[in-house]
C-alpha positions as CSV (number, residue, x, y, z in Angstrom):
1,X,94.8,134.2,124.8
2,X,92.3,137.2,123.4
3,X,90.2,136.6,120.3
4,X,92.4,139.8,118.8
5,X,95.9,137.8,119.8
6,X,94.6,134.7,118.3
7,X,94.2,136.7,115.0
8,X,97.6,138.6,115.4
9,X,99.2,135.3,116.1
10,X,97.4,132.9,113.2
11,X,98.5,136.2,110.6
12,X,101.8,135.5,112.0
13,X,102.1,132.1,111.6
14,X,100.4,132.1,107.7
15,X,102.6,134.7,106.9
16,X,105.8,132.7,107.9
17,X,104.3,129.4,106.3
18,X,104.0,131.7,103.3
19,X,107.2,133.2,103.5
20,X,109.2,129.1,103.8
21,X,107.1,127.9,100.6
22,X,108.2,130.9,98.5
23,X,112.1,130.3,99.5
24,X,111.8,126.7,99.0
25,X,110.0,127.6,95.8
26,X,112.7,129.8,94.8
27,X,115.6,127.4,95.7
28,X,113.6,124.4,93.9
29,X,113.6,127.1,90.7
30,X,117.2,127.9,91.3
31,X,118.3,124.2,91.2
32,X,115.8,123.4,87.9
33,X,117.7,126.1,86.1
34,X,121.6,125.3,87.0
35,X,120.8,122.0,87.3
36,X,123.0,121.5,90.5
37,X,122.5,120.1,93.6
38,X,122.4,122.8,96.6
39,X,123.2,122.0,100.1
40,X,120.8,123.3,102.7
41,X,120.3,123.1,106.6
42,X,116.7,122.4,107.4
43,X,115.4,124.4,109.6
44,X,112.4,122.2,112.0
45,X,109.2,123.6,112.9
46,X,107.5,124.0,115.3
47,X,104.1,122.9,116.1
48,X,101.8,121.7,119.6
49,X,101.3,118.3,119.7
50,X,97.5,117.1,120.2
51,X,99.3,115.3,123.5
52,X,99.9,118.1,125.5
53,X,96.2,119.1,124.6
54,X,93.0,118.5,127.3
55,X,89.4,119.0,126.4
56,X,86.4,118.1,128.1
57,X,87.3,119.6,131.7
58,X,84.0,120.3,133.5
59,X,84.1,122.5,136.2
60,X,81.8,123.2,138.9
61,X,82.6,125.6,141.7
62,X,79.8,128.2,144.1
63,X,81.4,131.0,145.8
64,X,80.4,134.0,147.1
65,X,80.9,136.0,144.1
66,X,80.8,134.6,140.1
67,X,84.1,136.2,139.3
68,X,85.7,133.9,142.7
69,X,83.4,130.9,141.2
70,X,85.0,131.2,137.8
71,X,89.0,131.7,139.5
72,X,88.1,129.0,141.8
73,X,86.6,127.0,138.9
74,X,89.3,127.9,136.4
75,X,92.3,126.8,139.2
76,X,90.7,123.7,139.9
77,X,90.4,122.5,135.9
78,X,93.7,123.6,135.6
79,X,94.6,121.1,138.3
80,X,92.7,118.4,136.6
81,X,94.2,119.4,132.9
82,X,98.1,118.6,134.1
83,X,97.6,115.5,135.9
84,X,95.4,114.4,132.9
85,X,98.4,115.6,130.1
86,X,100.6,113.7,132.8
87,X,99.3,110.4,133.1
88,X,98.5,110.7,129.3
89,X,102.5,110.4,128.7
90,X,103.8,108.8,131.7
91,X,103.8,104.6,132.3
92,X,100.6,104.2,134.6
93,X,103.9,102.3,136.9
94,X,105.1,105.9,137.0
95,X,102.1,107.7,138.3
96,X,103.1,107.5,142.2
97,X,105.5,109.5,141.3
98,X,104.3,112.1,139.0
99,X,105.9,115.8,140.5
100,X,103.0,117.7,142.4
101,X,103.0,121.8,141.1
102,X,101.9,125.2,142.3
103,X,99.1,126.3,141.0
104,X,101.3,129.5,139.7
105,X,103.5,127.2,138.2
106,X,101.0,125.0,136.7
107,X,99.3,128.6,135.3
108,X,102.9,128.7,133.4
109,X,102.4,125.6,131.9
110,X,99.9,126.4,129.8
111,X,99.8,127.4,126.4
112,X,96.2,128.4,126.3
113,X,92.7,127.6,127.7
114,X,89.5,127.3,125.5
115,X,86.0,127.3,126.9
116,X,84.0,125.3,125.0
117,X,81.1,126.3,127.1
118,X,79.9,127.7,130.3
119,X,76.9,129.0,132.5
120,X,76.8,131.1,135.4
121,X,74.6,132.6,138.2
122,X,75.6,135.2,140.6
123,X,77.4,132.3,143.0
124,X,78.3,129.4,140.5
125,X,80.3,128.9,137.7
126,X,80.1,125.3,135.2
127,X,82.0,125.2,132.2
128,X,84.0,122.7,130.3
129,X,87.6,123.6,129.3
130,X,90.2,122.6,127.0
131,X,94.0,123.3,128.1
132,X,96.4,123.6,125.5
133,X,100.1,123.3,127.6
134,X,103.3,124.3,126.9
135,X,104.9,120.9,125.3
136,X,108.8,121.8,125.8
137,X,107.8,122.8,129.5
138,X,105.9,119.4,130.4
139,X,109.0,117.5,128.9
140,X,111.4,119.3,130.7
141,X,109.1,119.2,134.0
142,X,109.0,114.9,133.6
143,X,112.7,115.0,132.4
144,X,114.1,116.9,135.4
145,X,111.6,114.3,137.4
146,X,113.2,111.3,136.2
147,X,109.9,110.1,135.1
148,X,110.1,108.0,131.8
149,X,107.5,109.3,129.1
150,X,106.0,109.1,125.2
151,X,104.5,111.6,123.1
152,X,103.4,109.8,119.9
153,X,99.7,109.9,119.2
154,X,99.3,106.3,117.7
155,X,96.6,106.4,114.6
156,X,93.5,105.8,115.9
157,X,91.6,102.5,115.6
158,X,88.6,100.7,115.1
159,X,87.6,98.2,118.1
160,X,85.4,94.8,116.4
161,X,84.3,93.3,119.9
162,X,83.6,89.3,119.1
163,X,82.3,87.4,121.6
164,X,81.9,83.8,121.5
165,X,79.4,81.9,124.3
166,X,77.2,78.9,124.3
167,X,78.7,78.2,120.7
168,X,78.0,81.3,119.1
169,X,80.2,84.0,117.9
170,X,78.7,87.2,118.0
171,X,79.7,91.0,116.8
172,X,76.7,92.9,115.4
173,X,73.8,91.0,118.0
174,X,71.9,92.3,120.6
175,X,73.3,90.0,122.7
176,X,77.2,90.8,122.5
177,X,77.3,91.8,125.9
178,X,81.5,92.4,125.4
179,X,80.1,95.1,122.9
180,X,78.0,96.7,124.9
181,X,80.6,97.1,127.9
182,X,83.2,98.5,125.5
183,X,80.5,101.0,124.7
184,X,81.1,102.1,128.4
185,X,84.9,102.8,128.5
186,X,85.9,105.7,128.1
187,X,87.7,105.7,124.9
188,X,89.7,108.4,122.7
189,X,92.0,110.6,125.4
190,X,95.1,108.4,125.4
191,X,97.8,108.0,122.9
192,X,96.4,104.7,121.4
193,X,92.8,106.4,120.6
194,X,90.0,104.0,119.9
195,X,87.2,104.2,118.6
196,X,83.9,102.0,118.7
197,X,81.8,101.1,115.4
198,X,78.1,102.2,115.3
199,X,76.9,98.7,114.7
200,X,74.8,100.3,111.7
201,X,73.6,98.4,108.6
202,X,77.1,99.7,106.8
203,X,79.0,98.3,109.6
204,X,76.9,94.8,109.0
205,X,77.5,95.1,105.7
206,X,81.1,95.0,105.8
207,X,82.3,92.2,108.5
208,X,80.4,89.6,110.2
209,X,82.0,87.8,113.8
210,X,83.5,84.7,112.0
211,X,85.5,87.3,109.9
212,X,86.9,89.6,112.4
213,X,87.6,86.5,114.6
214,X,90.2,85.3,111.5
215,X,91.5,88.6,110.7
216,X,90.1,88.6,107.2
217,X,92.1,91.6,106.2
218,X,89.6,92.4,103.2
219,X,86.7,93.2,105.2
220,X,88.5,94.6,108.0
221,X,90.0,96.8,105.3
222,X,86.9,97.4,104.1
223,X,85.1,98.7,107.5
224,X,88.7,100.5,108.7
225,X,88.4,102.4,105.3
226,X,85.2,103.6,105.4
227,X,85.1,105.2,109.2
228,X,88.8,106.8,107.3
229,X,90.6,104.8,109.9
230,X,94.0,103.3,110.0
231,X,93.3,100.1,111.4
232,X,91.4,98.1,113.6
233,X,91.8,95.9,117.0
234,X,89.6,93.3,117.3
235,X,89.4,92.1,120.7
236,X,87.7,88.4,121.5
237,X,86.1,86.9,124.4
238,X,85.4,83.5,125.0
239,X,82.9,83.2,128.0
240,X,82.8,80.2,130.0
241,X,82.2,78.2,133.6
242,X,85.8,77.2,134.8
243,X,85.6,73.9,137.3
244,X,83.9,75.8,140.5
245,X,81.3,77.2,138.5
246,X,82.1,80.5,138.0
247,X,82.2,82.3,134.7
248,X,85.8,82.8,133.4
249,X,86.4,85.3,130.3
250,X,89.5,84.7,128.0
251,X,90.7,87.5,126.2
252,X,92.3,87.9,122.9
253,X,93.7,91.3,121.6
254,X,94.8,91.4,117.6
255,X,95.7,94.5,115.8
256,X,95.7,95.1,112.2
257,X,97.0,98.1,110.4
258,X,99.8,99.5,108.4
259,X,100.5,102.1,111.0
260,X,101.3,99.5,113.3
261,X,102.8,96.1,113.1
262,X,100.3,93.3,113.8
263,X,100.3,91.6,117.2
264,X,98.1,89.2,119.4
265,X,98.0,89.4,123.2
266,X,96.1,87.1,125.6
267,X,94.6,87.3,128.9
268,X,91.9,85.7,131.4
269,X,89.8,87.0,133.9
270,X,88.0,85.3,136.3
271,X,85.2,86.9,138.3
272,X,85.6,88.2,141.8
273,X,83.1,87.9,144.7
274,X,79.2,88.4,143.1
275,X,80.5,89.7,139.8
276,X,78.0,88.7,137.2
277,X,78.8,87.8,133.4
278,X,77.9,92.0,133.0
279,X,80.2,93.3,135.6
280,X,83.1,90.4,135.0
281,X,82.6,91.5,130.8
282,X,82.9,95.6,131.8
283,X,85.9,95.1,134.2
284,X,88.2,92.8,131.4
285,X,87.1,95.5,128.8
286,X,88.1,98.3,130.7
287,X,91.4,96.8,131.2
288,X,91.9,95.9,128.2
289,X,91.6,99.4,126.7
290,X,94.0,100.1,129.4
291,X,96.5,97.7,128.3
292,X,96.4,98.7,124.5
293,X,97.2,102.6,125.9
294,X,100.0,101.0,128.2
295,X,101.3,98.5,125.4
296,X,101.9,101.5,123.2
297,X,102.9,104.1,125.4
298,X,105.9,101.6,126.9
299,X,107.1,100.7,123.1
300,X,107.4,104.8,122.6
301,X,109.2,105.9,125.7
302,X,111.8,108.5,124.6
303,X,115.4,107.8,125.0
304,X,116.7,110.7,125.2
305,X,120.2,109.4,126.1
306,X,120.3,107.2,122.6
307,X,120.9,109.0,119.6
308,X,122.1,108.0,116.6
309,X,122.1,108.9,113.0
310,X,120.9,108.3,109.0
311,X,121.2,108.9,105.7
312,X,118.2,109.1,103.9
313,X,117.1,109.9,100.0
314,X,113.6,111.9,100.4
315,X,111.2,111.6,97.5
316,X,108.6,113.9,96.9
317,X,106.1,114.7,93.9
318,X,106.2,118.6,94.2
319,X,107.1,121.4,96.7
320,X,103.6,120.8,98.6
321,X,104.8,117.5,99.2
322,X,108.4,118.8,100.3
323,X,107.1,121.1,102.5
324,X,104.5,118.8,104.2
325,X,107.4,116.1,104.5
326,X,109.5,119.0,106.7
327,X,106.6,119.5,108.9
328,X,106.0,116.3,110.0
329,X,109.8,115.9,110.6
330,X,109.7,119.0,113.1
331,X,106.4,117.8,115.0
332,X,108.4,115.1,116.2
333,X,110.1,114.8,119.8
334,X,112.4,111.8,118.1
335,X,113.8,113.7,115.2
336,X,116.5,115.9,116.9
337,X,118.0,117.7,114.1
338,X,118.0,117.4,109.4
339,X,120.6,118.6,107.3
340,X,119.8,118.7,103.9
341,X,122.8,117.8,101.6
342,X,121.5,117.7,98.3
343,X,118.5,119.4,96.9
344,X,116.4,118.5,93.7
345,X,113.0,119.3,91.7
346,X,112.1,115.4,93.1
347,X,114.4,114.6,95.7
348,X,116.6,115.6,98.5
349,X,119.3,113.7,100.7
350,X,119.4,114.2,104.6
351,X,121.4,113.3,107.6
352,X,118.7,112.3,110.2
353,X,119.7,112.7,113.7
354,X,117.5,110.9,116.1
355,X,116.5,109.5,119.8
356,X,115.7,105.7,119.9
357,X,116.7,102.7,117.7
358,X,115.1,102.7,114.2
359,X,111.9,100.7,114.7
360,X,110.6,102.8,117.0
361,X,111.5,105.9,114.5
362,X,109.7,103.9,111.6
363,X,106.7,103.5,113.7
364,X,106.5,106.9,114.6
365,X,107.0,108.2,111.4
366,X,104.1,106.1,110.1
367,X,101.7,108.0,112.4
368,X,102.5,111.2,110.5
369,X,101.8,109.3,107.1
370,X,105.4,109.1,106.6
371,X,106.9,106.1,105.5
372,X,110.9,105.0,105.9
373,X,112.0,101.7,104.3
374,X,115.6,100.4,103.4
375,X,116.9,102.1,100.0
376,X,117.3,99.0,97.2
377,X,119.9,98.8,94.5
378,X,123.5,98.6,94.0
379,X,123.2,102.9,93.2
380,X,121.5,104.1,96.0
381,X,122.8,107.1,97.4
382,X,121.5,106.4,101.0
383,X,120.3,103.5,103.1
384,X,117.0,104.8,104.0
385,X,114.2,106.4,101.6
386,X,111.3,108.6,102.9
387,X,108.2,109.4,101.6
388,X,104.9,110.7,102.4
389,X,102.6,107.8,102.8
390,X,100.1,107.5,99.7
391,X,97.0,108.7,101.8
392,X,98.8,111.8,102.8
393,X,99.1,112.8,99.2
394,X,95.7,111.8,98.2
395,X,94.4,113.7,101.2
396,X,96.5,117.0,100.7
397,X,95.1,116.7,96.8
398,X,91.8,117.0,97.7
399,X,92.2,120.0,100.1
């Protein structure tokens, strides 16, 4: 996409957004004056998910011209891009049988393509890329594979790395060696982004080992809230000689966070040939970042073929809030179609229809800061209220 499209296409879009907040404005003043409820079918928007989204593609490709480096180049990252968006969504179980695609075809896949930065002589090109693609298209090329698959970006959260050897439980020391090999996976590109502390005086400050080891939810509060993150995982190993001799790491995986409910996995790894406590430490870390991606992306698999149906009373503190609440409901995959039946200055009632049972709706929901709960009291009008999560409002207050 051109520089001048990009302009023609963002004037577009703010003139639509405009356009929806004056007729919701004007229906809101119409209702205010009669007093009367007015029935309304929502209309969802649209929006590109940051899954379908790949950044960081390097290229490197020599040729005998630059403009046949830079098509070579540009071919070859957008190879890279898909399977990347691929295996992003699709069970790792699944990736055997991810489809293979022209390159033509993979071309129409993508939305856009960003270069963040480039060189080039008159034989080579480098750059890295960032492929935006086509969301509808990449369902509808894993649906018509038969290949299961989940969209939802989980909130990112903070890993606290304890390790506990020779009777010491470490987090901040320079010897946490489980620290420093999560400070070599690869973190951030999944849908269950992590992200590691900077071990700073702040970070010190705020949670010591023995805390994070018990889940002390004040100071993991305390950390979580000041890197403006969700929640935290803290992941413990306990590093010791089994019976032969060789060292044996057992692995503990907690997460806390009100984006996602709270839940302990264990797992042991012994090492292999001449692994050292190093190389055993960097192998159970990198699989266990794996598993957290896994974990999540298996309890969001879409069902397409399970759709059901709510009532729920929205809440909302002004037409900002409104609007915001209708946005989130179009970005999301699960949410298949709103009618609005009633329509107030403060709330509205609307028939949800959606893919999935309701857990994994309420999860979801709560990564777009939006919260459904079960109505209370013998007058409610539904049997599901939604609101914007507190930290939504706060945030679109200050902007």
């Amino acid at each position: 996409m051109t520089q001048g499209a990009f302009t023609n296409w963002r004037s577009t879009v703010w003139c639509r957004a405009r356009a929806v907040v004056r007729i919701w404005l004007a229906a809101l003043a119409l209702v205010a004056m009669t007093g009367m409820a007015m029935p309304v079918r929502a209309q969802p928007a649209s929006a590109s998910s940051p899954a379908f989204t790949v950044r960081d593609v390097a290229v490197d490709r020599t040729a005998a011209t630059a403009a046949a480096a830079r098509e070579g180049a540009l071919i070859e990252g957008q190879r890279v891009a898909l399977r990347r968006v691929l295996e992003r969504l699709a069970p790792r179980t699944e990736y055997r049988r991810l489809p293979t695609v022209s390159d033509a075809r993979i071309a129409d896949l993508i939305e856009n393509l960003e270069i963040q930065q480039e060189r080039t002589s008159s034989v080579r090109y480098i750059a890295t890329l960032t492929f935006r693609f086509r969301s509808a298209d990449i369902r509808t090329l894993l649906r018509n594979a038969g290949i299961p698959f989940a969209e939802t970006v989980a909130k990112p959260a903070l890993v606290l790395p304890v390790l506990r050897r020779d009777g010491l439980v470490l987090l901040w020391d320079e010897q946490n060696i489980w620290r420093d090999a999560w400070n070599r996976v690869p973190l951030g590109d999944g849908l269950a982004p992590l992200v590691m502390p900077r071990a700073d005086l702040s970070d010190i400050s705020d949670i010591n080992a023995t805390q994070a080891s018990r889940g002390d939810d004040r100071r993991i509060a305390a950390i979580t809230g000041r890197y403006g993150i969700a929640g935290a995982v803290v992941s413990e190993a306990t590093l010791e000689l089994n019976a032969a001799g060789r060292p044996v790491l057992q692995v503990s995986v907690s997460r806390y966070g009100a984006a996602s409910p709270e839940q302990t996995t264990l797992e042991s790894y012994t090492a292999e040939g001449n692994e050292d406590d190093a190389a055993l430490l960097q192998r159970a870390a990198t699989l266990t970042a794996r598993a957290i991606e896994e974990r999540w992306k298996n309890e969001q698999l879409l069902q397409f073929g399970r759709e059901a149906k709510l009532t729920v009373l929205v809440t909302y503190g002004d037409i900002r809030d409104w609007v915001a609440i209708q946005r989130r409901l179009g970005e999301m995959t699960q949410v298949r179609g709103s009618d609005i039946v009633t329509l107030s200055k403060s709330e509205a009632v609307m028939n949800l229809s959606y893919i999935g049972d309701e857990s994994q709706l309420r999860l979801a929901m709560a990564q777009r800061d939006l919260e459904l709960t079960p109505a209370t009291g013998t007058l409610a009008v539904a049997d599901w209220r939604l609101t914007l999560a507190p930290s939504a409002s706060v945030l679109r207050a200050r902007r």
